[in-house]
DRENKOL-222642 format. One record per residue: x, z, y of N, C-alpha, C, O in turn. Coordinates in steps of 0.2 Angstrom, whole numbers, plus 5000, padded with zeros to 4 digits. Example, Ala and Ser with C-alpha at 12.3 -4.5 7.8 and 13.67 -1.06 7.14 Angstrom:
2
506650394972506250394978506650394984507150424983/506450354989506850364995506450395000506750405006/
END
This chain:
516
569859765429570259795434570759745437571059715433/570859745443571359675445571759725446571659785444/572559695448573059705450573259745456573559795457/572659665459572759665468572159715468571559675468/572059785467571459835471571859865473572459865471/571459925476571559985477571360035472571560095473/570960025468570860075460571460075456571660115452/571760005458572359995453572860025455572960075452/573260015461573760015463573960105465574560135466/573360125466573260195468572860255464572860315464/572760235460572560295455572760265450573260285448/572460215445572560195438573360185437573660225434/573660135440574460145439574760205440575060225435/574860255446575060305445574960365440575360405439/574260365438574160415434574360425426574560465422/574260335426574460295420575360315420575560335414/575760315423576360305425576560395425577060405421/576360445428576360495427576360525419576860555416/575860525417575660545411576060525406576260555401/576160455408576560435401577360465401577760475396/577660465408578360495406578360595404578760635402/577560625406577560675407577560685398577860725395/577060645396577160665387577660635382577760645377/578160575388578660545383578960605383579260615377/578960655387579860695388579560745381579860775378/578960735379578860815373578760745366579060775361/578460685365578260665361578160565364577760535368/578760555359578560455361577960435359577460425363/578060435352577360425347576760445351576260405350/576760515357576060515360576160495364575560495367/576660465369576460435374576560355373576260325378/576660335370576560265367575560275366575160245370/575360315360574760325360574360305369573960265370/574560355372574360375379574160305382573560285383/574760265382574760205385574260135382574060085384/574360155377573560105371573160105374572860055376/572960195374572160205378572060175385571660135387/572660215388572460175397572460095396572260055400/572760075389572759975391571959985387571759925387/571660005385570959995384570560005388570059965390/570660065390570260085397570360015402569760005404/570659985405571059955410570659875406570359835409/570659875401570359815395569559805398569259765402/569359875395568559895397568259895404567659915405/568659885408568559915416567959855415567359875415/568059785415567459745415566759735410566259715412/566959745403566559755401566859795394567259775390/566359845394566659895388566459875381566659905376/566059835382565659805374566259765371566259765365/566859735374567159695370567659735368567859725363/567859795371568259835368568259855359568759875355/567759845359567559865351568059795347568459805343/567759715350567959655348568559675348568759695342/569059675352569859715354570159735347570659715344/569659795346570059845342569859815335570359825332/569459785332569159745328569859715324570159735319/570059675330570359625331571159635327571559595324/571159685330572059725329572159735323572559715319/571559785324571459815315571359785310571359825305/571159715310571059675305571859635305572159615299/572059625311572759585310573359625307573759605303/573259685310573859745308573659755299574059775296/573159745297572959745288573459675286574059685284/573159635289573559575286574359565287574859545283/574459585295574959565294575659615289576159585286/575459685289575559745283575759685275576259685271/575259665275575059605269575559555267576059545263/575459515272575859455273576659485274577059435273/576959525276577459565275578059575267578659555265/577359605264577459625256577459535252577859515248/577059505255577159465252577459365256577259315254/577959395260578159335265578359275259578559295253/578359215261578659175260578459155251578859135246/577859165250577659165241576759135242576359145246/576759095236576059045237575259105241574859085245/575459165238574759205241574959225247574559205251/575459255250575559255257575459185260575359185266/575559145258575259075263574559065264574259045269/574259085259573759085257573359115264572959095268/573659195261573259255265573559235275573159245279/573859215275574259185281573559125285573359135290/573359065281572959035283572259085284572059095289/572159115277571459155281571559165288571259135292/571959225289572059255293572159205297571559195298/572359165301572359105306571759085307571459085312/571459065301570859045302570159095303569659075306/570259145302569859215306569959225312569459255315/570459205316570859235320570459165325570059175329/570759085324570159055327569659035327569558975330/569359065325568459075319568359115325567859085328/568559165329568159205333568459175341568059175346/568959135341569159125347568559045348568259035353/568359015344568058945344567458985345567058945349/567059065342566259065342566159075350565659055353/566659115355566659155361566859085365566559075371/567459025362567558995369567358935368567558895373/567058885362566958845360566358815357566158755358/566158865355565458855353564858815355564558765352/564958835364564558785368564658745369564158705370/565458715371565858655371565558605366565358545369/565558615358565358585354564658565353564558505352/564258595354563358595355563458555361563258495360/563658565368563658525373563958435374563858395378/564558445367564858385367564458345361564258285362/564158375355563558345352563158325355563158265356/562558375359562158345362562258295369561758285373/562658275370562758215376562958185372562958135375/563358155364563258115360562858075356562858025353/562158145355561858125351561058105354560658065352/560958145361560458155363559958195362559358185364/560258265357559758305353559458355357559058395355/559758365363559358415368559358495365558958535366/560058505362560158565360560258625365560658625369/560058685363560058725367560658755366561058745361/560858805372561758825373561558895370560958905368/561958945369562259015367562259045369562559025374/562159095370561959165378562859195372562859215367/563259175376563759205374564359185381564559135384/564559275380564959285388565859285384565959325379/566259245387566959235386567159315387567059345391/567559325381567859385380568659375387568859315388/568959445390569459415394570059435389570159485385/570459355391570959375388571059365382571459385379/570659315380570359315371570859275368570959275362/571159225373571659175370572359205370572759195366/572459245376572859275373573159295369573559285365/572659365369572759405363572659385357572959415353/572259325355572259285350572959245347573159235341/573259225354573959175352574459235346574659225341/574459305353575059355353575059375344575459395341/574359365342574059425336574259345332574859375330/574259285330574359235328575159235327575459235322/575359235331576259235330576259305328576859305326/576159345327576359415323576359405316576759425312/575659355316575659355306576059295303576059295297/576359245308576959195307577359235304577659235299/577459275309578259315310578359365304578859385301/577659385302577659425295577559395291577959425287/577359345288577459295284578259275284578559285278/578559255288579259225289579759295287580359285286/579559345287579859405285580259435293580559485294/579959405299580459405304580059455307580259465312/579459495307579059565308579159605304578859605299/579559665305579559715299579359775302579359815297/579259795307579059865310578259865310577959825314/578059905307577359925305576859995307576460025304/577159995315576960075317576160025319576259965321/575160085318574860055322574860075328574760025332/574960125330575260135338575560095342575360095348/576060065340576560035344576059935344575959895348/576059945337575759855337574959885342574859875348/574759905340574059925347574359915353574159865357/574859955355574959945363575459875364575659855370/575759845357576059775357575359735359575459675362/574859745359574059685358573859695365573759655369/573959765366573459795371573859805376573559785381/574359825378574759805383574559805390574159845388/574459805394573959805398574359745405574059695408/574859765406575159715408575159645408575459625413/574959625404575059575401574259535395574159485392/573959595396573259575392572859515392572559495388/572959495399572259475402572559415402572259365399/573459395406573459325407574159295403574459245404/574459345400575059335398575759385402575559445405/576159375401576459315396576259335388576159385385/576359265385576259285377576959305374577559285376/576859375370577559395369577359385361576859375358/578059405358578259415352578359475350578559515354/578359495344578159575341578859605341579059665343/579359535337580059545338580559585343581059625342/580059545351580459575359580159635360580459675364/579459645357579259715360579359785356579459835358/579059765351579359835345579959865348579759905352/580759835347581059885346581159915354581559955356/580559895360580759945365580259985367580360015372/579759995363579160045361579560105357579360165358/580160105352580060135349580960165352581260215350/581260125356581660165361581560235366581160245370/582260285365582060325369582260325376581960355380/582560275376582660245384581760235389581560245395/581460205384580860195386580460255389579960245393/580660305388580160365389580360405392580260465389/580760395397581060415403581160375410581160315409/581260405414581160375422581760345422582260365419/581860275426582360255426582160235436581660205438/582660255439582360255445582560205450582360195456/583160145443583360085445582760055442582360035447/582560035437581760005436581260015440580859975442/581260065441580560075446580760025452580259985455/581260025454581259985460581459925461581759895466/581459905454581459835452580859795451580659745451/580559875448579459865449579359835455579259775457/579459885459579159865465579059825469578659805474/579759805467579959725473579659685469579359635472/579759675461579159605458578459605460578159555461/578259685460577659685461577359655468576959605470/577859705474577659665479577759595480577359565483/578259555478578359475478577659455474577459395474/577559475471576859455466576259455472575959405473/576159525474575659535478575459475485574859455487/576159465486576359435491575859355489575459325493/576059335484576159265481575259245480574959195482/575059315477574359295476573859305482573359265481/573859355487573559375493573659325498573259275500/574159345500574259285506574359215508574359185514/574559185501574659125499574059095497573559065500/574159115489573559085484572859075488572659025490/572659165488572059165491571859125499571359115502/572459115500572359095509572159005507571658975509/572758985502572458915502571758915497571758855494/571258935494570758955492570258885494569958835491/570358925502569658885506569758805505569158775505/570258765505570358725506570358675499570358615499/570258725493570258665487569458675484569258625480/569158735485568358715481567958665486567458635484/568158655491567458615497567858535493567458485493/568358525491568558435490568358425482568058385480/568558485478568258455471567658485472567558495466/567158515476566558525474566158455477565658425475/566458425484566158375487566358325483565958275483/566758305479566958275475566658255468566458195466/566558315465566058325460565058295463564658265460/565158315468564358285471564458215473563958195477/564758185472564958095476564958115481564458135482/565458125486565358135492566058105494566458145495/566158025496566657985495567558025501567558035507/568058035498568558065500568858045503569258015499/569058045510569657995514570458025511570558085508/570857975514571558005510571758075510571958105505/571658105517571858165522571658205517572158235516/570858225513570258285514570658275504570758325501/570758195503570958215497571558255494571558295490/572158225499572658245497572758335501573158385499/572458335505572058435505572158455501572558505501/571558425496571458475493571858485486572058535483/572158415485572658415477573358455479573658485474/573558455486574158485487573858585488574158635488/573458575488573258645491573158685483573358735481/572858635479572858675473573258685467573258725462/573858605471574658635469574658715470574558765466/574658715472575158765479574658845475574958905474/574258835475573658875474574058905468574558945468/573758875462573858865456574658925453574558965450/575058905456575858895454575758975459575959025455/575558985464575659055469575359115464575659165461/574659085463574059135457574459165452574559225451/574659115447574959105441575659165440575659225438/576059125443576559175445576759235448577159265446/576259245455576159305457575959375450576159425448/575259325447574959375440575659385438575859425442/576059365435576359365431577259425433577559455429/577159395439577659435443577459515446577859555448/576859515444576559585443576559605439576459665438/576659555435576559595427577359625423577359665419/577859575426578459605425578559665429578759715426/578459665435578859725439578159805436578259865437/577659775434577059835432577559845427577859895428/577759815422578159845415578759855413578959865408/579059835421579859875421579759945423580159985421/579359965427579060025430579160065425579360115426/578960055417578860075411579460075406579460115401/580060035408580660015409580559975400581059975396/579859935400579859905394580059805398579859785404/580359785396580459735399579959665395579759655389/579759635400579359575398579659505398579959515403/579659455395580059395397579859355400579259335401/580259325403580059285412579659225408579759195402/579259205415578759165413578559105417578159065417/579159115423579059055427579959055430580359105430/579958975431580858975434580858905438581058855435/580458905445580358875450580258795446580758745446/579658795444579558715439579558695443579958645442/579258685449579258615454579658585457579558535460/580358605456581058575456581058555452581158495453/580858545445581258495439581358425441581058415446/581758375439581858335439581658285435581758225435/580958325429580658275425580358325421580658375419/579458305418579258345412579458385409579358445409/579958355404580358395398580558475403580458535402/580958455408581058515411580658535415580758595416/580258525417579358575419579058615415578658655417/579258595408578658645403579158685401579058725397/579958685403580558755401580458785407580658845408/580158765412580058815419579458815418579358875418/578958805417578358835418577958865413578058845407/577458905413577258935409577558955401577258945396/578358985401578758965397578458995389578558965383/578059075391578159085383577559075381577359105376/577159005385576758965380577058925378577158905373/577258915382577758835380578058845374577758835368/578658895374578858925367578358925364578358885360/577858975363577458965359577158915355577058925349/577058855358576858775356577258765352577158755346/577858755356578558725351578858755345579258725342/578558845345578858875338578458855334578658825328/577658865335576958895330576658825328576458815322/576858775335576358705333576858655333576758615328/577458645337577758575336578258555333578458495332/578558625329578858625324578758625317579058595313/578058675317577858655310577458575309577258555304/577458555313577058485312577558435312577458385314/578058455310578658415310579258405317579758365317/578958445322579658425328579658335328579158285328/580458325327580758265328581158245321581658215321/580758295316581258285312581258225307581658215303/580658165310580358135307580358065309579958025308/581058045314581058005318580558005324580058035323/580657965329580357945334579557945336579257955341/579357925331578557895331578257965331577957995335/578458005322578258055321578258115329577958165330/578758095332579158145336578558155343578258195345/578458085344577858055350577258085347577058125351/576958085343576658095338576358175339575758185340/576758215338576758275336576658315346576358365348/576958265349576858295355576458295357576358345359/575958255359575258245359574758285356574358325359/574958275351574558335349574558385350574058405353/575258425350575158505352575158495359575158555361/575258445365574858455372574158465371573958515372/573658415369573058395369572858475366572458505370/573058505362572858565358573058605365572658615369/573658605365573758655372573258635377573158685380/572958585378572558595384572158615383571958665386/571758585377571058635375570958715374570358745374/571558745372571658815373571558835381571158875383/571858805384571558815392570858835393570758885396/570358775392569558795393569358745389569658695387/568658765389568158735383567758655390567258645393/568158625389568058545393568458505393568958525393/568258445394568658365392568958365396569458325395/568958405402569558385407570158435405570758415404/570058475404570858505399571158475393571758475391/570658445392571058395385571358325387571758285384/571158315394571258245397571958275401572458235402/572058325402572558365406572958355399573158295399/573058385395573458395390573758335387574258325384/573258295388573558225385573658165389573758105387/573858195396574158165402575058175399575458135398/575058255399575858285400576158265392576758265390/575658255388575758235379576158155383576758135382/575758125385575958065386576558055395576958005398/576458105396577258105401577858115397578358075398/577858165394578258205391578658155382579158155378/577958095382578358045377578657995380579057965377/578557975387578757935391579357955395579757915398/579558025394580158055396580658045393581258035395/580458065385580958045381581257965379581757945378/580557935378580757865377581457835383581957815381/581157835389581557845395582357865393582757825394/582557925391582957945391583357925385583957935386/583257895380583257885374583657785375583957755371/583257765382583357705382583857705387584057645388/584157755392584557755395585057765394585457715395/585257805391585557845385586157875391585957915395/586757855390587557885395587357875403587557915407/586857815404586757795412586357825413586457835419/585857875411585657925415586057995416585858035421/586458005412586858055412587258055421587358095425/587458005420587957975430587358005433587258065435/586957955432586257965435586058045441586058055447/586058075434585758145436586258175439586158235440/586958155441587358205445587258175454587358205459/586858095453586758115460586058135463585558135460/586358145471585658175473585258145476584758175479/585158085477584758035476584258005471583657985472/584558025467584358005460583858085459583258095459/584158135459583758185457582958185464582358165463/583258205468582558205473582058155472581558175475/582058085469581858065471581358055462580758035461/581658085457581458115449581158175452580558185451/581558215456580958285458580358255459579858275454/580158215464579658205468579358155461578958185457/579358125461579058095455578658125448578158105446/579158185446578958245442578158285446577558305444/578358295450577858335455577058265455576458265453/577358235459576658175457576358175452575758185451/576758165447576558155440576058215438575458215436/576458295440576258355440575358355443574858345441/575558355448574758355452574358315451573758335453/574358235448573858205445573458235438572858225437/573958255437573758305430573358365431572758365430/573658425435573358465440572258425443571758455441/572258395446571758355446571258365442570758395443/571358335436570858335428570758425427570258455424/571558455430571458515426570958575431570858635430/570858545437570358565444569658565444569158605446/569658515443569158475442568558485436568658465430/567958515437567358525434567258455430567258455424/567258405433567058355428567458275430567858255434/567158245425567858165424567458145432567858145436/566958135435566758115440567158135446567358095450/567058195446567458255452568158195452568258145455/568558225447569358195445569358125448569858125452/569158065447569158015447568958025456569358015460/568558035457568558035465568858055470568958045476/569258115466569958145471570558085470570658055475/570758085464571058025464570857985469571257965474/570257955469570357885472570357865479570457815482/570157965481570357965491570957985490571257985496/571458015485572158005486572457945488572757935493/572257885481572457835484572357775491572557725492/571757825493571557785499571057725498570957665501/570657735493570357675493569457715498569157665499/569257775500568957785502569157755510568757745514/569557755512569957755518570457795522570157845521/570857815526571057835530570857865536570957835541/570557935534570557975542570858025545570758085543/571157995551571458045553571158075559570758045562/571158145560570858195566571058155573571658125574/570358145578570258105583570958135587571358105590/570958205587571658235592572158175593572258155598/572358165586572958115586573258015587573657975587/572458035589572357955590572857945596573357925595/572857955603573157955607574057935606574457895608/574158005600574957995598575157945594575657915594/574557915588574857885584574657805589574957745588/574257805592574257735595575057725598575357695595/575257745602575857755603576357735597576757695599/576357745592577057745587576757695584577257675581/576157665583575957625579575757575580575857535576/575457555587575357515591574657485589574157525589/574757425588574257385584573957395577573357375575/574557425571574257455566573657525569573457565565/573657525572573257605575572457575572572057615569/572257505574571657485573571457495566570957475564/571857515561571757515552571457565552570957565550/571657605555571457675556571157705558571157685564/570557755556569857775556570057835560570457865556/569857875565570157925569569257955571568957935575/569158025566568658055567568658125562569158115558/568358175561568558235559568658235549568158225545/569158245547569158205540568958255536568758225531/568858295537568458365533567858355535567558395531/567458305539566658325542566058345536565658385536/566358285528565958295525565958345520565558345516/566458385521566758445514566158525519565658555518/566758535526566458595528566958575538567458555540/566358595540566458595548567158625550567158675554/567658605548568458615550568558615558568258565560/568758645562569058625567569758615567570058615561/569958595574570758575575571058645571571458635565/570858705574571158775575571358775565571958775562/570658765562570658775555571358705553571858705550/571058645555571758605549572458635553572958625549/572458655559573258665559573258705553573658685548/572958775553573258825549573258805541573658825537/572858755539572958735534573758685532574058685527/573958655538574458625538575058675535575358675530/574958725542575558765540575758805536576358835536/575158805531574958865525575558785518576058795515/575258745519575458695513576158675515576358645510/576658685522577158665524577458725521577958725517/577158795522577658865521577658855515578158855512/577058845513576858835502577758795501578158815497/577758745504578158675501578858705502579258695497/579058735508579658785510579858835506580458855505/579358865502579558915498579658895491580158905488/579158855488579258815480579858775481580058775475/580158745486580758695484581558725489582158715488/581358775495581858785497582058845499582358865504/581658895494581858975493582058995485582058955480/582259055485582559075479581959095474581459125477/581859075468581159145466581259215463581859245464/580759225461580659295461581159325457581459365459/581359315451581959345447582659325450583159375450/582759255455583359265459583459305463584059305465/583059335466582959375472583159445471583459485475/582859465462582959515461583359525456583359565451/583859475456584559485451585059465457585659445455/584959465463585359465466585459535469585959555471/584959585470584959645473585159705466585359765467/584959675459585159725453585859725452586259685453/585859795451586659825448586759835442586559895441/586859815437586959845428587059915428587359945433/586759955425586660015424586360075429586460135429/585960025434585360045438585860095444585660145446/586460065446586860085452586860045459586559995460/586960065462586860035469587759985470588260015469/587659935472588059885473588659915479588559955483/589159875479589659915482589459875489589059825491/589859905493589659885501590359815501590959815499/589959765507589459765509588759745508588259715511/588759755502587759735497587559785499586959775497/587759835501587159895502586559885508585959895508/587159845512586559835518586159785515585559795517/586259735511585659695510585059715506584459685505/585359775503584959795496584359845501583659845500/584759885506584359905512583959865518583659905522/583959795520583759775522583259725517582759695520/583359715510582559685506582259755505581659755506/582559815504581959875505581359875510580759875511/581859875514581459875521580959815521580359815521/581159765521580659685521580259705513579559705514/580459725509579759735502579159815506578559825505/579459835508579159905512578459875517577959895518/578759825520578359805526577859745523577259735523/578359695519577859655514577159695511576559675510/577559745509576859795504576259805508575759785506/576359845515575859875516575759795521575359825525/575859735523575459675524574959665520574459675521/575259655515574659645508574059695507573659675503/574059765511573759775507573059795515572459825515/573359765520572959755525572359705522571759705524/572559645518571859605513571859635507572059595502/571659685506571659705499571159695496571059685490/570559715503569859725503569659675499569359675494/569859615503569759545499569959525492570459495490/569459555488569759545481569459465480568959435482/570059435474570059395473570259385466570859375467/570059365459570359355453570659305451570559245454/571059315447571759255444571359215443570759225442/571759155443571559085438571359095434570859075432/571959115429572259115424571659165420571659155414/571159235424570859235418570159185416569759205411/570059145418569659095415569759055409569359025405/570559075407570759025400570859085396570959075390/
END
């Protein structure tokens, strides 16, 4: 079930939402229960056969981690600790991996093996991560609440199932078993709504809009289909743009769906395309994987405690790992061990600048011009991580850089001879899209001004948590005047946003995000 229907938005949620405050007021424990079920129903809507896999799942880690509990921090709980991790990606590798390795054999070997009739479970990395840091955290003694009810709807969640964010058992236990939780709060609900509709917003009329404009360059791309600058850099900016709206819209749904519930989720984006470098792109973007890398993988593999080399070293790795958690293909691993080796090159950098970067970064010069550099670096990577295969990749790149040539729409020929004069003859003036798909003028304006408003809002609007900690009141009051009118004027604007959205509703469309 998406997000963005009408099944969801209109029956599922509210009924879901109804029932659970109608049985909180008599019984937490059953409206907790309540809420398990509808996040499995909600689980199963696509395919009900994995539901079983799900609960499998839980019920074997809630054994364990019960286990590893009683015996934290002692030679058999390490022990029982590895099983468990290693069951845990024992099933994640049969469902997402399996074919990757027979398919990366057989083009090494030439053994002509056949593939797996095996359908990717939704959500499997997920809930895999989330169930993996549970039995960390009960091993480390740092899990001690052992309701199955509550860890069921910790797994199953539903908000959050399919694409994240990855939580910890820590942040959500004790507000499951809160009685705060199991009453209406009517300052939450309408802090739901406005994430939800900025979500809705982000993913329909954005995301989905620039769609058209990124499968026609990397599938022309992937066919040799040679790219001029124009058609390529289309499609890489379009898939920025795409990418980052998708991602966070989900996610921004998923917050405002589960304050609704008034269980709070932890933010998961904070406008990464402003960083001013790597390091600070992976504290904005996707953050509670990121935490999760640097708790589970970069820490125990030694961090930085090991001097330099070891430090470089360790980060690589847990990129390259993080990519391939992404999807079962080398261009995710190529992805990951781009930002492995940006993110060693940021440190070294800063490590060789030392006090002179510090001036540095107070001015604004110096920042804008690290923004733009970070974003470059950002979208190169994006690229590999687009891209079906290293062929596709390499040929967007290479009409980025212009070695296919330069075409600009015949329209413009007239104006740029003018400004250009005699350079105007470098330049090839005929339709730059001809070989992806029959564009007209009409089609690349709107494509322009889709990727201009894209670029207008990721670098010189507020996001979505600023928006709405600028209109929240602590103790779910209404702000003193004159904030009333603003608080009444983003109603009004979230009200008319809503029913925009849901004019393409028809048009369904699925996240990115459930592909990893």
């Amino acid at each position: 079930m998406l997000f963005n229907s009408f099944e969801f938005l209109f029956a599922f949620l509210p009924i879901v939402l109804v029932v659970f405050f109608a049985i909180g007021r008599y019984s937490r424990l059953l409206a907790a229960g309540w809420l398990a079920l509808a996040s499995l129903f909600f689980y199963g809507w696509w395919n009900p056969h994995f539901v079983l896999l799900l609960m499998l799942s839980i019920s074997g880690n809630y054994l364990a981690g019960r286990e590893l509990s009683r015996r934290h921090q002692t030679p058999g709980g390490k022990r029982l600790l590895a099983l468990a991790i290693a069951c845990n990606l024992g099933v994640l590798a049969l469902y997402k991996y399996s074919n990757f390795f027979i398919a990366s054999v057989d083009q090494a070997l030439g053994a002509h093996l056949s593939t797996l009739d095996i359908v990717l479970p939704l959500g499997i990395s997920f809930f895999t991560f989330t169930q993996i840091a549970f039995l960390v955290d009960a091993y480390r003694g740092i899990a001690t609440e052992f309701n199955f009810v509550h860890y069921s709807l910790f797994v199953t969640y539903f908000p959050h199932l399919i694409a994240g964010p990855v939580l910890h058992h820590k942040e959500m236990m004790p507000q499951f078993a809160s009685r705060d939780c199991y009453r209406i709060v009517p300052a939450n609900v309408a802090t739901g709504v406005l994430f939800l509709t900025i979500g809705l917003a982000k993913k329909i009329l954005l995301a989905d809009n620039l769609s058209p404009y990124v499968s026609p360059v990397f599938d022309a791309a992937h066919h040799g289909v040679p790219l001029n600058l124009l058609a390529a850099w289309t499609g890489a900016l379009a898939y920025t743009f795409q990418l980052y709206f998708d991602f966070s819209g989900y996610t921004d749904m998923a917050i405002g769906i589960s304050r609704m519930f008034n269980i709070v989720l932890p933010l998961n984006f904070n406008s990464p395309y402003k960083s001013t470098n790597i390091v600070e792109f992976w504290r904005r973007w996707h953050m509670t994987l990121s935490r999760f890398l640097r708790d589970y993988l970069y820490i125990p593999l030694g961090g930085n405690r090991d001097g330099a080399t070891h430090r470089y070293l360790n980060l690589m790795i847990t990129m390259l790992l993080g990519g391939l958690w992404h999807g079962a293909n080398w261009t995710f691993v190529i992805w990951g061990g781009l930002h492995g080796l940006f993110l060693c090159v940021n440190h070294a950098w800063r490590f060789a600048m030392g006090k002179t970067l510090v001036r540095w970064e107070t001015r604004t010069h110096y920042r804008v011009l690290s923004t733009v550099l970070t974003c470059l670096a950002v979208m190169v990577a994006w690229v590999f991580f687009r891209a079906p295969s290293f062929h596709a990749a390499f040929g967007v790149l290479a009409g980025m850089t212009g070695l296919h040539g330069i075409t600009l729409p015949a329209q413009l020929q007239p104006f740029v001879a003018k400004l250009s004069g005699h350079y105007a003859s470098l330049l090839q003036f005929d339709e730059p899209w001809r070989a992806l798909k029959p564009y007209g003028i009409a089609e690349a304006k709107k494509c322009v001004l889709l990727l201009v408003a894209s670029a207008a809002i990721v670098w010189g609007c507020p996001n979505s948590q600023q928006i709405v900690a600028r209109l929240a009141q602590p103790g779910g009051t209404l702000p003193a005047r004159p904030a009333r009118s603003l608080v009444l004027a983003s109603g009004l604007s979230c009200g008319v946003t809503f029913i925009f959205c849901l004019l393409f509703l028809a048009r369904k469309a699925e996240f990115l995000y459930f592909q990893f």
